[in-house]
C-alpha positions as CSV (number, residue, x, y, z in Angstrom):
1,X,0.0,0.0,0.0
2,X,1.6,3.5,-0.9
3,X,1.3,5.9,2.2
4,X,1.6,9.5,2.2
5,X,4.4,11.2,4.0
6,X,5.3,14.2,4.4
7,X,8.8,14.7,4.5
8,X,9.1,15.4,1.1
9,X,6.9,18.2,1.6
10,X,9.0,20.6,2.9
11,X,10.3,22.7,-0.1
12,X,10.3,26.1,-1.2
13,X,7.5,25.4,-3.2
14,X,5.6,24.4,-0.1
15,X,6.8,27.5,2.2
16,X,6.0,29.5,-0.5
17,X,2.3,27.7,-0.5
18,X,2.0,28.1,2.9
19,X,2.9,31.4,3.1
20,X,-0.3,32.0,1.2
21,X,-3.6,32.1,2.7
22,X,-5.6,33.0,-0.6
23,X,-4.0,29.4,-2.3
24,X,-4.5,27.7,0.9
25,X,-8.0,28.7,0.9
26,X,-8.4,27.9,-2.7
27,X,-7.1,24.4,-2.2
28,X,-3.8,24.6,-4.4
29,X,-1.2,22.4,-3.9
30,X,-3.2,19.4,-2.2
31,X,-2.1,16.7,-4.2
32,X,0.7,14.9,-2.5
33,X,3.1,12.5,-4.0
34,X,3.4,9.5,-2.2
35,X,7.0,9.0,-0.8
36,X,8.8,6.7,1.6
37,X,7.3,5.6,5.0
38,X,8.3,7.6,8.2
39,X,8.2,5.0,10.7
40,X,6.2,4.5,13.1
41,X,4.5,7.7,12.4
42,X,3.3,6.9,9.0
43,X,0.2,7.8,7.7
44,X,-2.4,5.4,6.0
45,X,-3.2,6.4,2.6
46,X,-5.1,9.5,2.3
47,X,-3.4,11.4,5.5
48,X,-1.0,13.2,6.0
49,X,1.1,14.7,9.1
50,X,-1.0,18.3,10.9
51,X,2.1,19.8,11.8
52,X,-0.2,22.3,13.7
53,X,3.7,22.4,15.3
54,X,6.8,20.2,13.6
55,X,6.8,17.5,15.9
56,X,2.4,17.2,15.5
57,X,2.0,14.0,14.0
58,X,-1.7,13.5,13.8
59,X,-2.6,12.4,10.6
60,X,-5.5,14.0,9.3
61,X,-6.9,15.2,5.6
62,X,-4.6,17.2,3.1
63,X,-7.6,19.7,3.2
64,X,-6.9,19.9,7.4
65,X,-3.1,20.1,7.1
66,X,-3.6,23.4,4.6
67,X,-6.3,24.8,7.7
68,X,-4.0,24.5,10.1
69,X,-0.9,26.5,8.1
70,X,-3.3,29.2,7.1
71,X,-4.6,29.4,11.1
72,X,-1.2,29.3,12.1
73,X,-0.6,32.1,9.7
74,X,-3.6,34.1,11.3
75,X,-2.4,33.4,14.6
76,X,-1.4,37.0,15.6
77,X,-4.4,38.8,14.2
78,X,-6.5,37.1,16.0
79,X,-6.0,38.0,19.3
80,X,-6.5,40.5,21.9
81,X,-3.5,41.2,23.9
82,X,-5.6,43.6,26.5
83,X,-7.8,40.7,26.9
84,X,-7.8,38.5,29.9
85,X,-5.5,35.9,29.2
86,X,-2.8,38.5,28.2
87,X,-1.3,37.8,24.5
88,X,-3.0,34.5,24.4
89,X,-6.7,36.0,24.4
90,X,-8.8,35.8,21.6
91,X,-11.1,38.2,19.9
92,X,-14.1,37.9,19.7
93,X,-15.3,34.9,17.2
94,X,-12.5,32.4,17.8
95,X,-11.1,29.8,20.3
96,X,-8.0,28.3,20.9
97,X,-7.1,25.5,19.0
98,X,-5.8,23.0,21.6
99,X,-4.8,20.3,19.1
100,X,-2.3,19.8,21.7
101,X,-1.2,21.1,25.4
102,X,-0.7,24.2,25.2
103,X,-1.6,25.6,21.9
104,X,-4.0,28.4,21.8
105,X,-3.7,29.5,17.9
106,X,-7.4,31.4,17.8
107,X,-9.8,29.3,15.5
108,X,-13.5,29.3,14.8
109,X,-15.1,26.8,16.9
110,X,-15.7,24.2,14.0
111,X,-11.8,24.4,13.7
112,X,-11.3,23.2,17.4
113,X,-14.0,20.8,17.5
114,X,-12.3,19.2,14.0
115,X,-8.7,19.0,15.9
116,X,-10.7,17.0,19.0
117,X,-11.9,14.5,16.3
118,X,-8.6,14.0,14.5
119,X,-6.9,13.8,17.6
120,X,-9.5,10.5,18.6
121,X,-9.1,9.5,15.3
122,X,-5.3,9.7,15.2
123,X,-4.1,5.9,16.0
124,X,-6.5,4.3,13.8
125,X,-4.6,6.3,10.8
126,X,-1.7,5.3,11.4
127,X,-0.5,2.8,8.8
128,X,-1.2,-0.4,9.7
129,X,1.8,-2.1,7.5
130,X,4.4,0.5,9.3
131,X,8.1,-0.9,8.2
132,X,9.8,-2.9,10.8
133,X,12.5,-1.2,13.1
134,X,14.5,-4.6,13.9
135,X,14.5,-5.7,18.0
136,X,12.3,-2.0,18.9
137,X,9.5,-2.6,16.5
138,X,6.0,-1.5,18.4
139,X,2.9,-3.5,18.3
140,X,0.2,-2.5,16.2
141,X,-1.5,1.4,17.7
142,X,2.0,2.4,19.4
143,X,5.3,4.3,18.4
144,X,8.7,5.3,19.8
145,X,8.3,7.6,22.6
146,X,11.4,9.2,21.2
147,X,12.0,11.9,25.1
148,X,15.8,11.2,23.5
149,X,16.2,9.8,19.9
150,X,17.6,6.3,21.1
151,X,14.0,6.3,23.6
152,X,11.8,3.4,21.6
153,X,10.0,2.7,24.4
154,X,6.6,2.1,23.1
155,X,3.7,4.8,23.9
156,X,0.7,6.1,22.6
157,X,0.7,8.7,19.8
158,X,-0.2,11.2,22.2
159,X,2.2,10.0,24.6
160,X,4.5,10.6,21.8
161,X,3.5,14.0,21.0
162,X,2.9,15.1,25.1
163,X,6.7,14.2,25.1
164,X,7.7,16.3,22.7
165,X,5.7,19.1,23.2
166,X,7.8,19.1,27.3
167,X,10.7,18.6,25.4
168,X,9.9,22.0,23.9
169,X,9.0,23.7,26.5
170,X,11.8,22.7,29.2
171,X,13.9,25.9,29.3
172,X,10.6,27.7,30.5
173,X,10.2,24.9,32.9
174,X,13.5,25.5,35.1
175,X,15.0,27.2,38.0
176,X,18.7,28.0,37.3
177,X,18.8,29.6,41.1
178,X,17.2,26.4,42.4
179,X,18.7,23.3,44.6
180,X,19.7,21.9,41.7
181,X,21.2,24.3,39.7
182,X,20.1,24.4,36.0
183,X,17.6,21.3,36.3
184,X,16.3,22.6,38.8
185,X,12.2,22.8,38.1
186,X,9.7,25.6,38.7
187,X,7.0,25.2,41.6
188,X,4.3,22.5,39.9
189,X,7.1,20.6,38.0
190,X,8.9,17.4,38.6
191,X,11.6,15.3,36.6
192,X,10.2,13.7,34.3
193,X,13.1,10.7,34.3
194,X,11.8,9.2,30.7
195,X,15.6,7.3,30.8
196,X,18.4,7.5,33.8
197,X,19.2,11.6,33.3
198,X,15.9,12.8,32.5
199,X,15.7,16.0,34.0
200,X,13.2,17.8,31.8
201,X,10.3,19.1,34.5
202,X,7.1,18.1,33.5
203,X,3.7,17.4,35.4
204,X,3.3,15.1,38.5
205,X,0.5,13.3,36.1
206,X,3.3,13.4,33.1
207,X,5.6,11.6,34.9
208,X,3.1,8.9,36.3
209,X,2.6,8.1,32.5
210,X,6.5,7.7,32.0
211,X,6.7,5.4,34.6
212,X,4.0,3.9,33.5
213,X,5.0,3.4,30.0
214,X,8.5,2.2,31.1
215,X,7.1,-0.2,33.2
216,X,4.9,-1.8,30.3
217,X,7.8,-1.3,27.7
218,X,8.3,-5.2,27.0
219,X,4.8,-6.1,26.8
220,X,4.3,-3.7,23.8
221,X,7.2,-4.8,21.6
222,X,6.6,-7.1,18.3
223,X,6.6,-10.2,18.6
């Protein structure tokens, strides 16, 4: 089965497209090529990667992907910064996104209520046939957690993307006057300890899941 990746995507005929709301909204440049599978984050045919941010993953329609580059495009005229969530407020109209933690990209309500339903929808689009990955290969519905690029432990896709979305966000997460120097986390944030060394501060909950997923690590490798 051919699958549609992304990868190939990102060329200066893309940016250009992208940089375009008017062709966005006209629906130019939707026809992807298929190209070589991307692990365990292939998309079955017909999908493609959001990329509301890089590391989003969420495969969803080529119609999607091109609303969430022209949204992200729109980001910063719609909000209010006098409003009461500071720069992050929206005018009046729009909601925040929240295709993942901590994204508040101002879009109509249809918009938001679309990312909720890819983001249920997003394991059963992943390719079932992924290519194999040697001794790490996950079971069918999980990928390489990926906190470091040697982490394969096995997680959810949105395991997956919650880790990279703290990895992003751990210089704002630290203390560098703290007990422990420069991994030192702010009030409401813990180690996360993905791997021995994992000092990027996340959520008590987050970390729970870590262990968690460590813990069940064997169980969810291919047979």
């Amino acid at each position: 089965m051919n699958k549609i990746s992304l990868k190939d995507l990102v060329t200066p005929t893309r940016v250009a497209l992208i940089a375009s709301p008017l062709l966005l909204l006209l629906g130019m440049g939707t026809s992807h090529a298929a190209g070589p599978a991307f692990g365990p984050d292939t998309c079955a045919q017909g999908y493609v990667w959001r990329e509301a941010i890089p590391s989003d993953h969420v495969c969803v329609t080529p119609a999607v992907r091109q609303q969430t580059a022209y949204d992200n495009s729109q980001a910063a005229s719609r909000r209010d910064p006098n409003g009461a969530y500071g720069s992050n407020t929206c005018i009046q109209g729009y909601v925040w996104r929240e295709a993942f933690q901590g994204d508040a990209v101002c879009v109509t309500p249809d918009v938001r209520q679309q990312a909720r339903s890819d983001n249920s929808q997003a394991t059963a689009r992943i390719a079932p046939s992924a290519p194999a990955f040697g001794p790490d290969t996950c079971v069918q519905g999980y990928v390489w957690r990926e906190a470091i690029p040697s982490d394969h432990v096995c997680v959810t896709p949105a395991v997956r993307r919650q880790t990279a979305y703290d990895n992003s966000q751990a210089a704002s997460r630290r203390d560098p006057n703290g007990a422990y120097g420069s991994n030192t986390c702010v009030s409401g944030y813990v180690w996360r300890e993905a791997f021995q060394g994992d000092a990027v501060c996340v959520t008590p909950a987050v970390r729970q899941q870590t262990r968690r997923d460590n813990a069940l690590a064997p169980s969810r490798i291919a047979q």
